[in-house]
C-alpha positions in Angstrom: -161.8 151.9 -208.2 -162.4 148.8 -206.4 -165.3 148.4 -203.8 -166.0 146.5 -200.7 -168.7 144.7 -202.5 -166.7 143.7 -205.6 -164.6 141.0 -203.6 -166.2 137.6 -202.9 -165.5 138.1 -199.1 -167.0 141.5 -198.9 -168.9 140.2 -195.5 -165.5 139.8 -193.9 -164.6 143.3 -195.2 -167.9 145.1 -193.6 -168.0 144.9 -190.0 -168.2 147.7 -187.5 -165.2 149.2 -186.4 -164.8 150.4 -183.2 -164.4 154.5 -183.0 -161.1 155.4 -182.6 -159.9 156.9 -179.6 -159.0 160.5 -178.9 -154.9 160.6 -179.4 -154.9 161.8 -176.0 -156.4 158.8 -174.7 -154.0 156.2 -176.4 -150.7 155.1 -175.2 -149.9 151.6 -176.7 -150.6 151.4 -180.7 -149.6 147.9 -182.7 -148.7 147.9 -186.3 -149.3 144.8 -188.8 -146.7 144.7 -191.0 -144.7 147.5 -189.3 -141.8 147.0 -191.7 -143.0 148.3 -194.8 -142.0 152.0 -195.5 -144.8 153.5 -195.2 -146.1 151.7 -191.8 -142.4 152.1 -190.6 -142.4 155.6 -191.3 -145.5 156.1 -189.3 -144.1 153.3 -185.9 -141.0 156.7 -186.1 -143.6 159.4 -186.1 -145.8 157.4 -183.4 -142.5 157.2 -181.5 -141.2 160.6 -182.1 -145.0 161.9 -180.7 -143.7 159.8 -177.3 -146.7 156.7 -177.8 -145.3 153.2 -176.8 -145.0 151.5 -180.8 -144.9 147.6 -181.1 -146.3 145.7 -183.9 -145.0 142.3 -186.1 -144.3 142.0 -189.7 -143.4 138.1 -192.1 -139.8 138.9 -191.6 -137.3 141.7 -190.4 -135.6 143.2 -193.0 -133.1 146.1 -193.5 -133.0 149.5 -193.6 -136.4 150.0 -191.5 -135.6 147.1 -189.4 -132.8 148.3 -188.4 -134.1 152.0 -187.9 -137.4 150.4 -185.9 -134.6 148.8 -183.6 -132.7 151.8 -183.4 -135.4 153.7 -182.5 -136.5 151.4 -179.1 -139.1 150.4 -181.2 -139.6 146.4 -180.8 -141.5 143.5 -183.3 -142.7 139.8 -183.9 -141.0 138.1 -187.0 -144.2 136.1 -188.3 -148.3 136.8 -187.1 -150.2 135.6 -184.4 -153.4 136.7 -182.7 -151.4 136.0 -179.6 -149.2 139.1 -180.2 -152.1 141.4 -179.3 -151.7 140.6 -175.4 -151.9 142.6 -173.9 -154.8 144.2 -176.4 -152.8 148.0 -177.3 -155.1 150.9 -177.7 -155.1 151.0 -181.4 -154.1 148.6 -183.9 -152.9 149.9 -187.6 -153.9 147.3 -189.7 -151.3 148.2 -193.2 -153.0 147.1 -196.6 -151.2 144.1 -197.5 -153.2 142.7 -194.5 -156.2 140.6 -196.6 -159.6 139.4 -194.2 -158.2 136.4 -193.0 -154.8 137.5 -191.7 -154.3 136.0 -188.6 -153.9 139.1 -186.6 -155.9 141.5 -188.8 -158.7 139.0 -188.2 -157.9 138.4 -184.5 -158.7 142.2 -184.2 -161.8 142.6 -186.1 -163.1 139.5 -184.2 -161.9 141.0 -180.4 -163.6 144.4 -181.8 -160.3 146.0 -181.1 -160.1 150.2 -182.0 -158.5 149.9 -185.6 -158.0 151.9 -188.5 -155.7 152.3 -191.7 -152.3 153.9 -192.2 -153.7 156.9 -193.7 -156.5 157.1 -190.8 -153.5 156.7 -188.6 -151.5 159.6 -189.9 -154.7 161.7 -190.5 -155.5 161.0 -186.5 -152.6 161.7 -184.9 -150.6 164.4 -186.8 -153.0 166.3 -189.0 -155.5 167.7 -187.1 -153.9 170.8 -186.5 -151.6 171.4 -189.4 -151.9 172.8 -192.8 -151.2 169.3 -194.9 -149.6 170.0 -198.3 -150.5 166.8 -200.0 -147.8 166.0 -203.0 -149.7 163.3 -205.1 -149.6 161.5 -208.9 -148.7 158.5 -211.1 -144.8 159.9 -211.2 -142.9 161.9 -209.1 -143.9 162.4 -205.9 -141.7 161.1 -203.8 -138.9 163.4 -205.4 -141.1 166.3 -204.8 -142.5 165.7 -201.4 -138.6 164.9 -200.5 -137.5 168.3 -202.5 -140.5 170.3 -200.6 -140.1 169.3 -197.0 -136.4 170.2 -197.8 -136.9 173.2 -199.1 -139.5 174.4 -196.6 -137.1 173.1 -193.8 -134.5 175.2 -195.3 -136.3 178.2 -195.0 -136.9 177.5 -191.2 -140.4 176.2 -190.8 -139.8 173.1 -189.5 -142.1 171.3 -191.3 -143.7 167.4 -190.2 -143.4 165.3 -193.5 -144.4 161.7 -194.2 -142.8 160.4 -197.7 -142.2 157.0 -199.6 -138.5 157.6 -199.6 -135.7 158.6 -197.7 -133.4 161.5 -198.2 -130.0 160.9 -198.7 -128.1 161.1 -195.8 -131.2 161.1 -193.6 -132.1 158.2 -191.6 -135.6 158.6 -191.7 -138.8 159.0 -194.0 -141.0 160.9 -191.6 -140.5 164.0 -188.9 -143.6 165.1 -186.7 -141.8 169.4 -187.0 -143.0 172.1 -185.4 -144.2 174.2 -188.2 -147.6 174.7 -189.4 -146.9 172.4 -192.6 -146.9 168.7 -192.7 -146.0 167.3 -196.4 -147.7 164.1 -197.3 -146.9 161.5 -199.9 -150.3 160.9 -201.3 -150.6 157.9 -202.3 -153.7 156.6 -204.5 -153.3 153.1 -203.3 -155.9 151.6 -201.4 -156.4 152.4 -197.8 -157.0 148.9 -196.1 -158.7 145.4 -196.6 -161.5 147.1 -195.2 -161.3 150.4 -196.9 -160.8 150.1 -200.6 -160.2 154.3 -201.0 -157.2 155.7 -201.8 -154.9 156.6 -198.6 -155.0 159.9 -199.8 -158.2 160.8 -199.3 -157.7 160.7 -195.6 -155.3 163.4 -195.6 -157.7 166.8 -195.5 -155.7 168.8 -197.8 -154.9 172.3 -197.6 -153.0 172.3 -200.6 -151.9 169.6 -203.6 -149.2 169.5 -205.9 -150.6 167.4 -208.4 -147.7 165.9 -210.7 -149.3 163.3 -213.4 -151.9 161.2 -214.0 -151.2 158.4 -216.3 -152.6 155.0 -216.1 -151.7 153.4 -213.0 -152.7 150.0 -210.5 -154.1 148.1 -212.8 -155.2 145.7 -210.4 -157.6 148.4 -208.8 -158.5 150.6 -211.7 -160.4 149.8 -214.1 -158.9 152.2 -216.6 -158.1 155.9 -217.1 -160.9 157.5 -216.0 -161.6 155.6 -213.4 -157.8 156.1 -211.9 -158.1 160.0 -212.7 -161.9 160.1 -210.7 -159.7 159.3 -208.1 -157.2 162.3 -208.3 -161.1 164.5 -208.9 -162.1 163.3 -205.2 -158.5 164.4 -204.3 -158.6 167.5 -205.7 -162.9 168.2 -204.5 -161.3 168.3 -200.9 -159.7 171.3 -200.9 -161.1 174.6 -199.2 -161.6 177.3 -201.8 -159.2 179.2 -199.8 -156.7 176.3 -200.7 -153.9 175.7 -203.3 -153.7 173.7 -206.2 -150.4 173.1 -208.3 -151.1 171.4 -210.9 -148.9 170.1 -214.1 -149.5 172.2 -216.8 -147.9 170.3 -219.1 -150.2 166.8 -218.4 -153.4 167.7 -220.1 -154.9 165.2 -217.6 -154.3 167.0 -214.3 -155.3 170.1 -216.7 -158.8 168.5 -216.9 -158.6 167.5 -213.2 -157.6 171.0 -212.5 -160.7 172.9 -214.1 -163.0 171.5 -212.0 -160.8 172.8 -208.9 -162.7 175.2 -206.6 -159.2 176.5 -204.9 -156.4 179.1 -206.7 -154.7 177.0 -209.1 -151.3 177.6 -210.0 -149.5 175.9 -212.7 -146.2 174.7 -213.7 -143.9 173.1 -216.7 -141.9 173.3 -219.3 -144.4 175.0 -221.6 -143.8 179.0 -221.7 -147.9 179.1 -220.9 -147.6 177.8 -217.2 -147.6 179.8 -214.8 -144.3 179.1 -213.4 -141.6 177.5 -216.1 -138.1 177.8 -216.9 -135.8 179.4 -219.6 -132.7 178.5 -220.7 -131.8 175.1 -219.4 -127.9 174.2 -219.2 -127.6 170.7 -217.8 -124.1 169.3 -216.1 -122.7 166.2 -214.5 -123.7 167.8 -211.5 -127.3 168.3 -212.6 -128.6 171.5 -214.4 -128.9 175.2 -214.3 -132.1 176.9 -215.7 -133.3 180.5 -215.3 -137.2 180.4 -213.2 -139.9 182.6 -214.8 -143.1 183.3 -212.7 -145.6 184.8 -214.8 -143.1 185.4 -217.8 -141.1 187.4 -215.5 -137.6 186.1 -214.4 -136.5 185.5 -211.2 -133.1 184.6 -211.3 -130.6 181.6 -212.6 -131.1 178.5 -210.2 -129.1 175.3 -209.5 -130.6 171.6 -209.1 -128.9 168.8 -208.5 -130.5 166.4 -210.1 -130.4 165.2 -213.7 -133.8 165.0 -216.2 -136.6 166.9 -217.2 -138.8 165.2 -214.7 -136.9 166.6 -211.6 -136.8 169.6 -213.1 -140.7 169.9 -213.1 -140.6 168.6 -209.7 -138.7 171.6 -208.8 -140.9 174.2 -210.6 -143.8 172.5 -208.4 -141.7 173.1 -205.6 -140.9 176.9 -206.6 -144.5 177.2 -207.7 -146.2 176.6 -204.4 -143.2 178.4 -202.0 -143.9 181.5 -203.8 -147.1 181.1 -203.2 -146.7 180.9 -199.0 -144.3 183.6 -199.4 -140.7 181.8 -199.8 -138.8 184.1 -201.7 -136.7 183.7 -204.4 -133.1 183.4 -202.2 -135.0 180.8 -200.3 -135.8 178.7 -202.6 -132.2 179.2 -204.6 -130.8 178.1 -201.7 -133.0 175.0 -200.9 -132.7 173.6 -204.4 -129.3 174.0 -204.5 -128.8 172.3 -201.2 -131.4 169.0 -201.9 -129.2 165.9 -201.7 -131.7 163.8 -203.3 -133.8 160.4 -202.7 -132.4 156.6 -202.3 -132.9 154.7 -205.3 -133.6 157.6 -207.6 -130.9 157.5 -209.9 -128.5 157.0 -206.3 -125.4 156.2 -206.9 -124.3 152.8 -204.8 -120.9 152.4 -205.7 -118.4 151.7 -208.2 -116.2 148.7 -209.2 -114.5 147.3 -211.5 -114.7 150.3 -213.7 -118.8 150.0 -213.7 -120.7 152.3 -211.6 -124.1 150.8 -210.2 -127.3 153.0 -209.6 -130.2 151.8 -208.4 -133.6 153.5 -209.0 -137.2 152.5 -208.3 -138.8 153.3 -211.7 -141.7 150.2 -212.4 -144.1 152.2 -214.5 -143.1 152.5 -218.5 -142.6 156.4 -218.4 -140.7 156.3 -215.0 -138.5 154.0 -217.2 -138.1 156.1 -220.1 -137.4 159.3 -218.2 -134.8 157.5 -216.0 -132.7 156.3 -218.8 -133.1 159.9 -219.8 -132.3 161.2 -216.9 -129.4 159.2 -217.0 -127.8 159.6 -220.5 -127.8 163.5 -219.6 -125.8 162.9 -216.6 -123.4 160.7 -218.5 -123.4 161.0 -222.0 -120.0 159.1 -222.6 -120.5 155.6 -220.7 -122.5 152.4 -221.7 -125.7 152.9 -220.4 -126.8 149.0 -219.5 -130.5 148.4 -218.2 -131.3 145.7 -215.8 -135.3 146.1 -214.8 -137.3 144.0 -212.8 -141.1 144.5 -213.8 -142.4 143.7 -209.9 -145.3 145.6 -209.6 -148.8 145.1 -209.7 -149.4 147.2 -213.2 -146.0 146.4 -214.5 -146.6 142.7 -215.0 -149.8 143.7 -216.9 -149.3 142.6 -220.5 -151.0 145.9 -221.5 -148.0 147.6 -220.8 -145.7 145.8 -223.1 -145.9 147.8 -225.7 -144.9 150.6 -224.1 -142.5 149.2 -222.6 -140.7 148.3 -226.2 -140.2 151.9 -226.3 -139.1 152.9 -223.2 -135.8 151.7 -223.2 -134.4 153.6 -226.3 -132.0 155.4 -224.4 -130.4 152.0 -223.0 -127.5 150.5 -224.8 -128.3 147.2 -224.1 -131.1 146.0 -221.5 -131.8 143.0 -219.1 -135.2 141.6 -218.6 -135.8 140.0 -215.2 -138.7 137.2 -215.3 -141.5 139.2 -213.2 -143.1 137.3 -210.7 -146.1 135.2 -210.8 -148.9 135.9 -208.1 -151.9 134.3 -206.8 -154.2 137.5 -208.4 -152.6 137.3 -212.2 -154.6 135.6 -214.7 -152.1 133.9 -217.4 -153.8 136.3 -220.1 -153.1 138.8 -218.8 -149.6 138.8 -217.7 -146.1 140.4 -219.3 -144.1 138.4 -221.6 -140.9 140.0 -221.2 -139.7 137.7 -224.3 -142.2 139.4 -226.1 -140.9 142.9 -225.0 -137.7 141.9 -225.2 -138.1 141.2 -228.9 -139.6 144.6 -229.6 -136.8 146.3 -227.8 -134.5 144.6 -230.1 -136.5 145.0 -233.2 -135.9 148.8 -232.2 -132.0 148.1 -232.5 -131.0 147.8 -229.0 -129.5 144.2 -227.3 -132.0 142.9 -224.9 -131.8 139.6 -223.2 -134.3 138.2 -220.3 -133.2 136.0 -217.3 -134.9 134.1 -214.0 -134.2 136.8 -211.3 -131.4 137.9 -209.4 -129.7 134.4 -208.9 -129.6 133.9 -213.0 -129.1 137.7 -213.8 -125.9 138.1 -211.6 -123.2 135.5 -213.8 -124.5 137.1 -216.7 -124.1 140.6 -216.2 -120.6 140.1 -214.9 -119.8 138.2 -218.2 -121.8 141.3 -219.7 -120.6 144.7 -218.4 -117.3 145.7 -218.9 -114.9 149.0 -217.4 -116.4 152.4 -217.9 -120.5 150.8 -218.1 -123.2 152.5 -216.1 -125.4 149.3 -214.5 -128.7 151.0 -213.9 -130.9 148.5 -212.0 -134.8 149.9 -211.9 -137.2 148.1 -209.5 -139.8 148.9 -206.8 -138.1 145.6 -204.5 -135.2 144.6 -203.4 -134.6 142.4 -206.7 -132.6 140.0 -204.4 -130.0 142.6 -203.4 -128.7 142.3 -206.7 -127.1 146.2 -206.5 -124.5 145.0 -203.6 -124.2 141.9 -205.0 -123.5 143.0 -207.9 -120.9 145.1 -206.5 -118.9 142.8 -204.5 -118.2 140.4 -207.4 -117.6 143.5 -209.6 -114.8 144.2 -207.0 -113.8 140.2 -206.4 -113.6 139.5 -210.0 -110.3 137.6 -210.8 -110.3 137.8 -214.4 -109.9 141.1 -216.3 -113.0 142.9 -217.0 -111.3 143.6 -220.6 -111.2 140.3 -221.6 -115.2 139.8 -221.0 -117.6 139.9 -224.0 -121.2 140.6 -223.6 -123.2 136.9 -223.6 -126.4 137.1 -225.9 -129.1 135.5 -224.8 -131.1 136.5 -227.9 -129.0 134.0 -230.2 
């Protein structure tokens, strides 16, 4: 992983930070760039713990600007070192913030108590809790979301802190009352001035470990250095702690045998620990019989559609049996999960086409959505639209497999992925390039310049009974409303419409 010293302006990253303050001792705490989810999520929890939360992010911009407001919580659209009058207690500095960010710099030159996200959360609301830390390349966010729910179920109030909201909830974080707090552990870097993943912070009493696959290419070096970083992960826990590992990644199997706490695993193969049996999946999402230790304990109901959630539910059942959940609990908390926003969610239907959005970047997040998504409905048109936004998945050393990820699409839109100050030209993703291996593998697949171009196209494009399944980690220009409306303003019979081929 990266280091302080590897970046030309590693004497703008070292510099003494102030110690931070007992929590009892602060009352006003500032956030830079207090929109993004996670620093959002963490301006609720400061809130719902009764501090005074300010901070300023570039722009405001729904949902969590609209929860911050609704919350009493207020912000600066733009930065300025002059929004830290009066100086707070504690300023959060999030990790999009480089050295010489006006108010990020403002701070570290005022010697102002500071710290990162993940010191934040570690500070205020893990002292004295038993964190469960949910981490991995894919997955997470599911299973944090699927835990927290199924622990709240059961009555224990936990606190959570997770890179997703719940449908129907309103928030990503809760501070509970119960002696659990599930974490999202992110292996993202911490701060400009702490290059660690934010998950080493989080002093865990237990990990579910999901994957590890190749990730963040533009901190990693390659695969063993990204996996070192789940090894530190896993080195923290007590030997009276938990790990539940995937069985079925022979990666987090290596990880795992250097674990000094109980390991449990979990997966579709009959030698995990915890696994399933007889799988029937629905339109409503599937039905599989649980066996612990290969004896059964019941038929149970999930939701959700793929074999990926349904590992993210045996990790789920795996560690609730484990703290004593029993089997009716956990019946009843799986059956009851309402799922995450843009995981496979639903966002409406017109026109005869119904739109999901999801937040799959990575090439086997792709693959196992479409999945995912031809076993919930077998019988429609499965078009792709993807946006390849992130960091690793405009890396042209994921093209090849991302050719192969889209074989469960029946046709497939490329977005033009964004170029950044930090890609070199050599190494970035030709989606003409993938787009041609995707058809070379028999499927239509056609590239466009963002949302703006994509939109007139795919209306020409889809036609009644389609699924539209847009995949990105941003907002790809709103295109899933947008998308929507003209679906439903359309004054020329979607009937008459023929798919336009950009490949010609």
């Amino acid at each position: 992983m990266k280091r302080l010293e590897d970046y030309p302006d590693a004497h703008l990253r070292r510099f003494e930070r102030p110690p931070l303050p007992p929590p009892e001792a602060v009352r006003d705490v500032y956030l830079i760039g207090i929109c993004g989810t996670g620093m959002g999520t963490l301006a609720l929890l400061l809130r719902e713990a009764g501090y005074q939360v300010r901070g300023s992010d570039a722009a405001a911009y729904p949902p969590m600007s609209t929860l911050l407001r609704r919350h009493g919580i207020s912000f600066y659209e733009g930065f300025d070192p002059a929004h830290l009058e009066p100086p707070p207690d504690l300023v959060v500095v999030g990790n999009a913030c480089t050295p010489t960010h006006p108010e990020a710099a403002a701070a570290r030159e005022r010697r102002l108590p500071q710290c990162s996200l993940p010191e934040a959360l570690a500070h205020f609301f893990l002292q004295y809790r038993q964190p469960v830390v949910v981490a991995g390349t894919h997955g997470k966010t599911t299973t944090a979301g699927l835990l927290a729910h199924v622990l709240d179920r059961a009555g224990l109030d936990p606190g959570f802190f997770i890179g997703g909201v719940m449908i129907g909830a309103e928030t990503s974080g809760r501070v509970g009352s119960g002696p659990w707090f599930v974490v999202e552990g992110d292996e993202y870097d911490s701060a400009y001035f702490d290059k660690r993943p934010k998950f080493l912070h989080y002093r865990p009493e237990a990990v579910l470990l999901t994957s590890i696959e190749f990730d963040h290419a533009d901190l990693y070096d390659d695969l063993d250095d990204y996996r070192e970083a789940f090894e530190q992960l896993v080195a923290l826990l007590p030997p009276e702690g938990l790990l539940v590992a995937h069985g079925d990644d022979p990666t987090v199997r290596q990880v795992a045998r250097s674990c000094r706490a109980q390991v449990r695993t979990y997966g579709l193969h009959t030698l995990c620990d915890v696994t399933v049996g007889q799988v029937y999946p629905t339109f409503e999402g599937q039905h599989f019989t649980l066996i612990v230790d290969g004896r059964e304990l019941g038929r149970f109901f999930l939701p959700l559609s793929g074999r990926h959630n349904l590992r993210n539910a045996l990790a789920v059942c795996a560690f609730g049996l484990e703290i004593g959940l029993s089997p009716e609990q956990l019946r009843e908390g799986l059956a009851g999960f309402p799922g995450m926003k843009r995981r496979l969610e639903v966002r409406g239907e017109a026109g005869g086409v119904l739109v999901v959005d999801d937040f799959a970047h990575h090439p086997t997040a792709v693959r196992e959505t479409l999945r995912a998504a031809r076993q919930r409905w077998p019988d429609r048109r499965l078009v792709a639209i993807f946006e390849p936004r992130s960091n690793s998945s405009r890396r042209k050393r994921f093209e090849q497999a991302y050719m192969e990820a889209f074989d469960d699409a029946d046709e497939v839109w490329l977005s033009m992925p964004p170029f950044r100050h930090n890609d070199r030209p050599e190494d970035f993703f030709d989606p003409e390039s993938v787009a041609a291996g995707i058809r070379a593998r028999g499927i239509p697949a056609h590239v466009a310049e963002g949302a703006d171009v994509l939109l007139p196209l795919l209306l020409e494009a889809l036609r009644p009974g389609d699924i539209a399944l847009i995949m990105s980690n941003g907002a790809f220009g709103n295109l899933h409303e947008r998308l929507l409306h003209a679906l439903q303003h359309q004054t020329e019979p979607a009937t008459s419409r023929q798919p336009h081929d950009l490949s010609a």
